[in-house]
Each structure stands twice: as structure tokens, then as C-alpha cells.
C-alpha positions, 0 to 999 in steps of 0.5 A, a space after each residue: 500500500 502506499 503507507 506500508 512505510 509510514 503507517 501501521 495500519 488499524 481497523 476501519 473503525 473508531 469511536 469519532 465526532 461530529 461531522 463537517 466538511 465539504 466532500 471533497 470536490 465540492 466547495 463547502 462550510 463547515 457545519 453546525 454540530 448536528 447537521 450535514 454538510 450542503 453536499 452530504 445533504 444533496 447527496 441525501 435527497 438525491 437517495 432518499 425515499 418519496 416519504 422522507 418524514 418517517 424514514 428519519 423517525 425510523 433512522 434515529 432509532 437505528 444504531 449504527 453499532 448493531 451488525 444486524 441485516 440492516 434491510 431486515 431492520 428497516 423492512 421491520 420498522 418501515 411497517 410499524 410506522 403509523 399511518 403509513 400502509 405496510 404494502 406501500 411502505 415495503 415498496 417504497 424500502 425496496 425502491 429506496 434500496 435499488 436506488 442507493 445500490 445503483 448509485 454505487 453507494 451502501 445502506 449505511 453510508 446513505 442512512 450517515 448521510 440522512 441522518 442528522 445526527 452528526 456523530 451517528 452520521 460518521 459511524 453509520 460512514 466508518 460501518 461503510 467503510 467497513 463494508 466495503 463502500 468508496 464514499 464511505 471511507 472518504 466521508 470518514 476521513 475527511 471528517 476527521 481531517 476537518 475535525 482535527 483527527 488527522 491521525 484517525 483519517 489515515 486509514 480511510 485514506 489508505 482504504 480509498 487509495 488502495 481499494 478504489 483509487 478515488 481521487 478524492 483520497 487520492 488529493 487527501 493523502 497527496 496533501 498528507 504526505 506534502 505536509 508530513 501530516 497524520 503521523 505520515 513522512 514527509 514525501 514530496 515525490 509520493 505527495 506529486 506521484 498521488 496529486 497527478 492520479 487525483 487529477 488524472 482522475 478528474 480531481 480538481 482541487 489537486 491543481 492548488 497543490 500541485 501548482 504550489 509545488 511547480 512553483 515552489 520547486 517541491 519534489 523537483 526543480 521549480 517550473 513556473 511555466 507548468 505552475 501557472 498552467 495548473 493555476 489557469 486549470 485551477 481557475 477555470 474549474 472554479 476554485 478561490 485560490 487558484 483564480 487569485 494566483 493566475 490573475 497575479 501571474 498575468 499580471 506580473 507576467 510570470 513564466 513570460 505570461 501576457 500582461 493583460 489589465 482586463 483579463 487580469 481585473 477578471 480572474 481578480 474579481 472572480 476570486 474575490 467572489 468564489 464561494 470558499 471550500 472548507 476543505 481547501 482552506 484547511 489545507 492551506 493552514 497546515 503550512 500557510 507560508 508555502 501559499 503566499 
């Protein structure tokens, strides 16, 4: 695995805190302490049921430790809510679960991400992970890497890296090993090597990182060329940060750029309104002098 030399791995599974964060690709805010983030709520519509009100009843009495069949459970329990038809509820379980499956998701990591209590959400994510789910084991790292458990989250990581090559652990594992962060080594061969597959892979926020690194000379010689390059991609895809450093690149003329006032007052103005991904900005914050 990539951290069979930095980390001993432990079991996908510990005792975690409340969720907040972006999901990765997606700018986000970090959130109240009992709700889920914008992205972690449109994924839930996205796989709820049509009669939303009692599946939540029904999953706050579920527990997220209990290895019981999670279908048999709700079958059990869609039936016993009042006022809704046990035929018609049979139906809609069996459409809601047709549907998380085809998404490629689980029933746990669906019911973490409806479920509004935050720190049920994350067991209900670590139990898919367990099980076998990608976006199980992303939302759980990158819970503990905004809540400040770095350490926590290197596992997940190692899961979604080793097991699915999802970009999004991909550009998380690639910043831990570019800041030497979660107990990891510091490798800045191993963090470019993770943050090229993240984009390869369609992982747009690794343009910020691997940008910083060209531009910086991080794990090779410095390629202002290349760096400003990946700042423009950066930008296109909307990202804050990446916008901010091709506009000072236009405007400054780096890497034998185009001085250009008024496409360097567009991406200018531009980065001042992007929305900002709670992601992103705590990556930043892990070594800001390497931004600036």
C-alpha cells in the first residue's frame, strides 16, 4: 500500500465526532454540530425515499453499532410506522434500496448521510467503510481531517487509495504526505506521484497543490511555466485560490505570461467572489507560508 512505510495500519473503525466538511470536490462550510454538510445533504435527497418524514423517525432509532441485516431492520420498522400502509411502505424500502445500490453507494453510508445526527452520521460512514463502500471511507476521513483527527483519517485514506483509487483520497493523502501530516513522512515525490492520479482522475482541487509545488520547486526543480498552467486549470474549474494566483501571474507576467489589465481585473474579481471550500482552506493552514 502506499503507507506500508509510514503507517501501521488499524481497523476501519473508531469511536469519532461530529461531522463537517465539504466532500471533497465540492466547495463547502463547515457545519453546525448536528447537521450535514450542503453536499452530504444533496447527496441525501438525491437517495432518499418519496416519504422522507418517517424514514428519519425510523433512522434515529437505528444504531449504527448493531451488525444486524440492516434491510431486515428497516423492512421491520418501515411497517410499524403509523399511518403509513405496510404494502406501500415495503415498496417504497425496496425502491429506496435499488436506488442507493445503483448509485454505487451502501445502506449505511446513505442512512450517515440522512441522518442528522452528526456523530451517528460518521459511524453509520466508518460501518461503510467497513463494508466495503468508496464514499464511505472518504466521508470518514475527511471528517476527521476537518475535525482535527488527522491521525484517525489515515486509514480511510489508505482504504480509498488502495481499494478504489478515488481521487478524492487520492488529493487527501497527496496533501498528507506534502505536509508530513497524520503521523505520515514527509514525501514530496509520493505527495506529486498521488496529486497527478487525483487529477488524472478528474480531481480538481489537486491543481492548488500541485501548482504550489511547480512553483515552489517541491519534489523537483521549480517550473513556473507548468505552475501557472495548473493555476489557469485551477481557475477555470472554479476554485478561490487558484483564480487569485493566475490573475497575479498575468499580471506580473510570470513564466513570460501576457500582461493583460482586463483579463487580469477578471480572474481578480472572480476570486474575490468564489464561494470558499472548507476543505481547501484547511489545507492551506497546515503550512500557510508555502501559499503566499
Amino acid at each position: 500500500t502506499f503507507l506500508g512505510r509510514h503507517w501501521e495500519a488499524s481497523p476501519y473503525v473508531s469511536d469519532s465526532f461530529p461531522y463537517a466538511g465539504s466532500m471533497g470536490e465540492t466547495a463547502g462550510q463547515t457545519v453546525p454540530k448536528t447537521s450535514l454538510t450542503p453536499v452530504a445533504a444533496s447527496a441525501a435527497t438525491s437517495l432518499a425515499p418519496a416519504s422522507q418524514l418517517p424514514l428519519k423517525a425510523l433512522i434515529r432509532e437505528l444504531d449504527p453499532t448493531d451488525e444486524l441485516d440492516l434491510e431486515i431492520q428497516l423492512s421491520t420498522s418501515f411497517q410499524q410506522i403509523q399511518g403509513l400502509h405496510p404494502t406501500l411502505a415495503r415498496n417504497e424500502l425496496e425502491l429506496w434500496i435499488e436506488k442507493i445500490k445503483a448509485s454505487g453507494s451502501s445502506l449505511p453510508t446513505s442512512i450517515g448521510m440522512m441522518n442528522q445526527d452528526a456523530s451517528a452520521a460518521i459511524r453509520w460512514f466508518e460501518r461503510g467503510a467497513r463494508e466495503g463502500c468508496r464514499d464511505g471511507a472518504y466521508f470518514a476521513a475527511e471528517h476527521h481531517f476537518l475535525s482535527n483527527q488527522a491521525r484517525m483519517a489515515v486509514p480511510f485514506l489508505n482504504q480509498g487509495v488502495d481499494e478504489f483509487a478515488d481521487p478524492r483520497a487520492q488529493y487527501l493523502l497527496g496533501i498528507f504526505f506534502l505536509h508530513g501530516h497524520g503521523g505520515l513522512t514527509q514525501d514530496y515525490l509520493q505527495a506529486r506521484t498521488l496529486l497527478e492520479l487525483a487529477i488524472d482522475a478528474g480531481n480538481t482541487n489537486a491543481y492548488q497543490e500541485l501548482a504550489m509545488m511547480l512553483e515552489k520547486g517541491l519534489g523537483g526543480k521549480i517550473d513556473l511555466r507548468a505552475a501557472t498552467n495548473n493555476y489557469r486549470l485551477g481557475a477555470q474549474a472554479g476554485h478561490r485560490y487558484c483564480m487569485a494566483r493566475y490573475a497575479n501571474a498575468l499580471q506580473n507576467g510570470i513564466a513570460s505570461m501576457w500582461r493583460n489589465p482586463a483579463v487580469t481585473e477578471h480572474w481578480a474579481h472572480l476570486a474575490k467572489k468564489a464561494p470558499k471550500s472548507e476543505l481547501q482552506t484547511r489545507v492551506r493552514k497546515l503550512r500557510p507560508h508555502l501559499y503566499r
